[in-house]
C-alpha positions, 0 to 999 in steps of 0.5 A, spaced: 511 466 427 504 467 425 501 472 421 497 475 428 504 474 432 508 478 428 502 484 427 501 483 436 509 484 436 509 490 431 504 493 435 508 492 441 515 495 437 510 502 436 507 502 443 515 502 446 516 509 442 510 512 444 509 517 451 504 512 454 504 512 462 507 505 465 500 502 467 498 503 459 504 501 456 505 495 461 497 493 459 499 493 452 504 488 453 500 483 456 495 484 451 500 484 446 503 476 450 496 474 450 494 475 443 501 471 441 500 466 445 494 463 448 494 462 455 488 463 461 493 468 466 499 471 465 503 477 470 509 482 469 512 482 476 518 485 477 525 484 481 526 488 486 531 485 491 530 478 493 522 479 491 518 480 486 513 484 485 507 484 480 506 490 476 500 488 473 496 482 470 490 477 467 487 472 469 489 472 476 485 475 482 486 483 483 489 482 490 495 479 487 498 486 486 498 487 493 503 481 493 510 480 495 514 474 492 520 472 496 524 468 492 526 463 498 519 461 499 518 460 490 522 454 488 518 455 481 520 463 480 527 461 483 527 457 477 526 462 472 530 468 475 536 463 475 535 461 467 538 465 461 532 462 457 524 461 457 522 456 463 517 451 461 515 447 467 512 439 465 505 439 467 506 434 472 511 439 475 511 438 483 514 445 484 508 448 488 505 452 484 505 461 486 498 462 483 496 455 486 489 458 488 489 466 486 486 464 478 480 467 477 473 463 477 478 457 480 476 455 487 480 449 487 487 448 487 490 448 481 489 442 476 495 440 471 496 446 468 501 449 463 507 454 466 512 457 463 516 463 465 521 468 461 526 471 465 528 480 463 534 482 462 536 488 460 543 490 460 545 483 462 542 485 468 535 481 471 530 487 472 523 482 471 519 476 470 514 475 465 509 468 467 504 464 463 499 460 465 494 455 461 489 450 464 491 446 457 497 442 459 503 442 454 500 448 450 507 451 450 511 446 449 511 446 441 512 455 441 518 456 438 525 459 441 525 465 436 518 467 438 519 467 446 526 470 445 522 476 441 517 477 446 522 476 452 526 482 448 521 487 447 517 485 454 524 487 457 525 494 453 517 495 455 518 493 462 526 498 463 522 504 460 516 503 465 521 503 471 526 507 467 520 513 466 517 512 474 524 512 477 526 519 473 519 523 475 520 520 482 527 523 483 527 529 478 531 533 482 538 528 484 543 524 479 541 517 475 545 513 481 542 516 486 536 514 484 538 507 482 540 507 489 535 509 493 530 505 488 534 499 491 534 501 497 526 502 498 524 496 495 529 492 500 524 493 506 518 491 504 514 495 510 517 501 507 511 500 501 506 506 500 501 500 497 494 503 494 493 504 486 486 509 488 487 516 485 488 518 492 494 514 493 497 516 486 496 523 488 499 522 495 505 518 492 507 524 487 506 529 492 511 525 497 516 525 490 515 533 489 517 535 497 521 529 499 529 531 495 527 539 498 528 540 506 523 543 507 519 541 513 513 537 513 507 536 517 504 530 515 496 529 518 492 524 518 487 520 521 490 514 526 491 507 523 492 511 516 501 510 516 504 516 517 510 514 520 510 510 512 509 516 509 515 519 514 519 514 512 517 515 505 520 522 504 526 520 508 528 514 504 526 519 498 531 523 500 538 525 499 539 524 506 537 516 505 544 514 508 543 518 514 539 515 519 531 518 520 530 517 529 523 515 531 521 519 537 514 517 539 512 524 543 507 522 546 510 517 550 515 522 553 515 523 560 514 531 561 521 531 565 525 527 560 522 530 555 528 536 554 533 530 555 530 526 551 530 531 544 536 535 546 541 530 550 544 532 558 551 531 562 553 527 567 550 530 574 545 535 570 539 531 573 539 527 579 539 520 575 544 523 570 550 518 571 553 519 565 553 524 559 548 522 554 545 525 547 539 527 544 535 525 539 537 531 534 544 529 535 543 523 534 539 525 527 545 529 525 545 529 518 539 526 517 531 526 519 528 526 526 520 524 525 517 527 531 510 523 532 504 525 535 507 532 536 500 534 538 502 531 544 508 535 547 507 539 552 506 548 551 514 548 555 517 543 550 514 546 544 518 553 545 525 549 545 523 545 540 522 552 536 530 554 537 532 547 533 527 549 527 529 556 527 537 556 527 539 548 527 541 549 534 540 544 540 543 545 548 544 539 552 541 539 559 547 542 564 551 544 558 553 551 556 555 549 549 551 550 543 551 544 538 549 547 530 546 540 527 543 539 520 537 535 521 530 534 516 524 536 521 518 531 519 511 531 525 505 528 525 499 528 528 492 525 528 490 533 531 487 538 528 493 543 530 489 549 527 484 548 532 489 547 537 492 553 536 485 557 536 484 554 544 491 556 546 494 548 547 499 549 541 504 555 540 502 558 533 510 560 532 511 552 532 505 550 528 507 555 523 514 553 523 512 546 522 507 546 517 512 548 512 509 543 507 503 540 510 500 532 507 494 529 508 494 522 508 487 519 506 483 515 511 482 508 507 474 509 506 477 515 501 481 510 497 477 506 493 479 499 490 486 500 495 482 494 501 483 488 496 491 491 494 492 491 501 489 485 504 493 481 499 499 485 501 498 483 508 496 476 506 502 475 504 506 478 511 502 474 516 502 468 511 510 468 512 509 469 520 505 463 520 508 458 515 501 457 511 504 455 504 498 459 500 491 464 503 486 465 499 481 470 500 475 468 498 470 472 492 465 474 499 471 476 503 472 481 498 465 485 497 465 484 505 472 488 506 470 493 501 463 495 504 466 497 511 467 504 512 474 502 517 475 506 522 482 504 525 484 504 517 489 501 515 492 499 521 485 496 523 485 492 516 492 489 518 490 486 524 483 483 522 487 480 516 493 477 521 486 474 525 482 472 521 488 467 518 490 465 525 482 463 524 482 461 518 489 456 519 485 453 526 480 449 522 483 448 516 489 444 519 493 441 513 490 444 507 496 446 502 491 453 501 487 456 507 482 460 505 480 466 509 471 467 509 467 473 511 466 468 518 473 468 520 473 475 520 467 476 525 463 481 525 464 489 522 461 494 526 460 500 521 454 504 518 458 501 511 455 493 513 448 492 511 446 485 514 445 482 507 440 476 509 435 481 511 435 483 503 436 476 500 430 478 495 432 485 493 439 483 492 442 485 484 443 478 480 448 481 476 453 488 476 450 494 472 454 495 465 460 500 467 459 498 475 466 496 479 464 492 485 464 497 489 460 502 485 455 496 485 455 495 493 454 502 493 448 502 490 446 497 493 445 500 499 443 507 497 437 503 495 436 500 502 437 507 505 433 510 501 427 506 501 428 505 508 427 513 510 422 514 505 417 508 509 418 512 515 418 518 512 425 520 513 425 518 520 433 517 521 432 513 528 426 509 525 431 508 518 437 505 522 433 501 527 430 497 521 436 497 518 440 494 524 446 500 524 447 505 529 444 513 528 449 516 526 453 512 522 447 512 518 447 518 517 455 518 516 454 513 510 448 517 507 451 522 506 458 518 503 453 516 498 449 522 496 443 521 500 438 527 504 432 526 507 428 531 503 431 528 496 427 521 499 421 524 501 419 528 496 421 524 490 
């Protein structure tokens, strides 16, 4: 082992001992792998399941991250969880490759390359994968063993104390086993997934981690589009009731004479109709969670017999004297402002009072920052099983079209744009091993965040500023445009978006994201 080798791998020894967050000390491990072995990408992904799940990576296009590998689909990574020992693939391979079209400035599809793949184990258990990648074929074949099985050992014991740390600050409150438990759980079903790394997400996500083991009630408000009904299912799965089932009850689709029957159940011959006897929904939740969605949507009758279930855990069935006690979670969610509602008298402040014992907001997607290509690929991958595509690819201009659109339905709007495009994208590229998805299979975004490019080929930056993401360029890009365009016609705001193609208002929505004002324009 060389001199670098042995100072890389030190270094790593001395991170393991150091209280570092999971991303810094699984960013270290990868520098620390590259440092020992020359390759052009590498990712730690981790087995959650039948899937992996990439942790971080080099080399590799970012919506990677949002990327679920199902182990059926991957012969390669069937391969390397399989083994005991470091996989090293021949170059002439003809396993289709799961980074086949996702390395960084390579538009086509791979060449004959190098790969290689070390399985972790930890306590003789799989836990992740760590996968190098080199344009230069047979670069790994003359590594020695001894080096590959310190860099697998190490990696692993990285990778178990990043897992091990997250898996405690999530469940603080419940034992290890529980926790191992509902960790497996959650990971299982990949729509249960709260993807997004922006600030915003990371504080929704600990705020989900602090309230989800209490039984507090919660209200979860939030634009429509954004995932409330994931976050309900979050907080139930983080639960101690993740056994018990949660019941979806989707108020706003409730009939206003069935609503009672619905929520607390009827006997026979309570109604005409009512042929046998049936339970309610909060029966059937007892013991475990019931979400009630769209709560603002239920009727001022309903709202004062839910009341008595929040107050004293009690429901009545239609028809029936009997009062049943249950043992039910309460989690509401609404796109409605409720306090207002309260103010003009369409929603009892009692209830609203009751309800929003722990309220949470969940961010629109225009506030997450850097989450639209996580999600895109997470979606990617979803509609690539539905269609049977080997591999989809996003395109560099895709990313930067997708980041500038402010994205008024959210999340949900970005799934079905995604899931569009590549039944597009498929349409006229039949027969391609990877099917790449273009700004035109998208068609054309109606936002205040899209400034028609080709009217300002001249002005267009060359080159991103030092210390700008792309999205922090976009940014700037069209503050400029915004601004020049309000100072020609002396902050008029109708004149500004009629040359810039954009409605009024949503011009006046995106200077005011992006820190603009008329008298700062006009008077500089």
């Amino acid at each position: 082992m060389s001199d670098i080798s042995s100072k890389a791998l030190i270094e790593l020894a001395l991170d393991l001992a150091q209280n570092l967050s999971s991303k810094d000390r699984f960013d270290r491990l990868l520098d620390t792998v590259r440092k020992t072995i020359a390759c052009d990408a590498v990712a730690l992904l981790a087995v959650r399941g039948e899937q992996l799940t990439p942790l971080t990576l080099q080399g590799l296009s970012r919506d990677t991250l949002g990327r679920r590998f199902y182990l059926s689909e991957h012969p390669r990574f069937q391969q390397i969880c399989a083994s005991s020992m470091p996989v090293r693939f021949p170059a002439n391979c003809e396993l289709p490759d799961p980074y086949d079209g996702l390395l960084i400035d390579r538009e086509g599809d791979l060449p004959v390359h190098a790969c290689m793949g070390l399985p972790l184990y930890f306590d003789q258990s799989l836990i992740g994968v760590l996968t190098l990648d080199s344009f230069t074929p047979e670069v790994f074949d003359d590594i020695p063993n001894r080096t590959l099985e310190v860099i697998s050992a190490m990696a692993a014991a990285s990778l178990n104390t990043g897992l091990t740390l997250d898996l405690l600050e999530q469940q603080a409150h419940h034992s290890q086993q529980v926790l191992e438990e509902l960790n497996q759980a959650a990971w299982h079903h990949n729509s249960d997934e709260i993807v997004g790394e922006s600030p915003v997400m990371k504080r929704l996500k600990q705020e989900i981690a602090l309230v989800a083991p209490s039984d507090f009630t919660i209200l979860i408000q939030g634009e429509t589009g954004v995932g409330k009904e994931l976050v309900a299912r979050s907080l139930h799965l983080q639960s101690s009731r993740y056994k018990a089932p949660i019941v979806h009850v989707n108020c706003a689709a409730l009939p206003d004479n069935l609503i009672e029957s619905e929520l607390f159940g009827h006997v026979k011959g309570a109604f005409t109709g009512a042929d046998k006897n049936r339970a309610g929904k909060f029966s059937i939740a007892d013991g475990g969670t019931i979400f009630l969605d769209e709560i603002g949507e239920l009727p001022l009758a309903a709202q004062s017999k839910l009341l008595r279930v929040l107050q004293n855990q009690e429901v009545q069935a239609l028809g029936q004297d009997k009062i049943q006690k249950v043992d039910v979670r309460v989690i509401a969610a609404t796109n409605r402002d409720l306090a207002k509602e309260v103010e003009q008298g369409r929603f009892r402040a009692d209830l609203y009072h009751r309800l929003s014992v722990y309220p949470v907001l969940v961010p629109p997607l225009r506030e997450r920052v850097g989450d639209v290509q996580l999600l895109a690929g997470f979606f990617v991958e979803l509609v690539k099983r539905k269609l049977g595509i080997p591999q989809i690819k996003l395109q560099s201009d895709l990313v930067a079209y997708l980041n500038a659109y402010d994205w008024p339905g959210n999340v949900r709007e970005l799934e079905h744009l995604i899931s569009r495009a590549a039944l597009k994208a498929r349409a006229h590229q039949s027969g391609k091993v990877i099917v790449r998805i273009s700004v035109a299979d998208c068609g054309e975004l109606k936002s205040a965040d899209i400034v028609e490019s080709s009217s300002y080929q001249s002005t267009a930056p060359t080159s991103i500023a030092a210390g700008f993401n792309l999205r922090q360029a976009t940014d700037a890009f069209q503050k400029s445009l915004v601004a020049a365009s309000l100072e020609k016609h002396q902050g008029s705001w109708s004149a500004a978006a009629k040359e810039l193609g954009v409605d009024r208002a949503n011009l006046s929505r995106l200077a005011k994201r992006l820190g603009l004002s008329v008298d700062k324009v006009v008077k500089r």
